[in-house]
N, C-alpha and C positions, 0 to 999 in steps of 0.2 A: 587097742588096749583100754583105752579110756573112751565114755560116751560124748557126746555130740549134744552140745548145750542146746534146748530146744527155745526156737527163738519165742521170746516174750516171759520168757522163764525170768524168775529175780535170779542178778548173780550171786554165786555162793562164794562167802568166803572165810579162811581161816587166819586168826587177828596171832600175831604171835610178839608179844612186847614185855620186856622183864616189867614197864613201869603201869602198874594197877589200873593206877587215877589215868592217862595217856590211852592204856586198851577201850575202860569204860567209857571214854570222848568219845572216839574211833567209832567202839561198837555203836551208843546211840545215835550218832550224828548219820553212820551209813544204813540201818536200820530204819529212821525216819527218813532216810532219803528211799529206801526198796530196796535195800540190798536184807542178806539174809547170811549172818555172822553165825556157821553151823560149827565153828570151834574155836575155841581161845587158849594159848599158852604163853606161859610166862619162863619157859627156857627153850633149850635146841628140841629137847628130846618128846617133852611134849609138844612142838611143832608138829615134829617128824611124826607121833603116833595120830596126832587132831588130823593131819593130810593124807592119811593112809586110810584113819575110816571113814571120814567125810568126803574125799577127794572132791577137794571144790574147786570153782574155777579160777580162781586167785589165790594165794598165798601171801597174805602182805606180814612180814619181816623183818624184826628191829636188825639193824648190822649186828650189835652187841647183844648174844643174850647167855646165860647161865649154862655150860654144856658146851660151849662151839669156841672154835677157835677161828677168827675171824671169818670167813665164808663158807666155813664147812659145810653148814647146814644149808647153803643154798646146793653146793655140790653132791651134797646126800640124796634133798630134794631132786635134783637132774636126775643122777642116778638112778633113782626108782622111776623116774617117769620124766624123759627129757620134755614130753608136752605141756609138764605141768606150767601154767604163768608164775611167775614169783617177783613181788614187787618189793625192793629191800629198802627200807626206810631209815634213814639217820639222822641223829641231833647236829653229828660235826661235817660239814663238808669237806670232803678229799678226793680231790679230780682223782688219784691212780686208784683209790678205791671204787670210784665209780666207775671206771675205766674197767675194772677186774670185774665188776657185778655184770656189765652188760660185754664183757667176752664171754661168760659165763653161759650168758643167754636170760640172763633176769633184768628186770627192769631196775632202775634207781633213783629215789627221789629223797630230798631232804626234808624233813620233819617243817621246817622253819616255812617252806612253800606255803602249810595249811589244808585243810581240810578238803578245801575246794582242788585244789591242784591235786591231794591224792584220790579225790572222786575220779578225776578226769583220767588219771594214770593208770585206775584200776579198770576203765571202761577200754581204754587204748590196751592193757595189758590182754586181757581179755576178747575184745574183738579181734587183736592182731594173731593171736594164737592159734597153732595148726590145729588145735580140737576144733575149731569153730572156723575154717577155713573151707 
């Protein structure tokens, strides 16, 4: 279904965060680091359309965004492509929410971790995934 990351490729990702100022960090901090941010939305539904035409290797995820009722759009994302990685980011921490992201099959990490922690999650998210297995 999906292709086979070729190695030494930059990874590809889709930023999806209601908060503007929050994506723009995101995007330039992983851009200068070699990553390559091929779509950005600021609700569910442009998630869902940025990962359908770019199908990247990650999906990073606010929990909360405009469109979705709490994890929907991770379950939408499975749905079309149980391979895809989806790394779900949040401001509040909630063990059963996090608990539900990663039954799910997505990964989960808090906003408050930093930049460096979601580099490292989107690398783990990505390596560990059956497209690159």
């Amino acid at each position: 279904m999906s292709e086979q990351r070729s190695k030494g490729a930059p990874t590809t990702v889709v930023l999806a965060d209601d908060d503007d100022r929050f994506r723009a960090l995101v995007r330039s901090v992983l851009e200068d680091d070699g990553y390559v941010v091929v779509g950005e939305a600021a609700d569910a539904g442009g998630a869902l359309a940025a990962t359908r035409e770019h199908r990247p290797d990650v999906v990073v995820l606010d929990l909360i965004l405009e469109g979705s009722e709490g994890l929907s759009t991770v379950q939408a994302l499975q749905r079309e492509d149980p391979s895809q990685p989806v790394l779900v980011i949040s401001s509040l921490f909630d063990p059963v929410v996090e608990q539900e992201v990663v039954a799910l099959g997505a990964w989960y990490l808090e906003k408050a971790e930093g930049l460096e922690a979601l580099e490292h999650t989107i690398n783990d998210a990505v390596s560990l995934s059956p497209r690159n297995t």
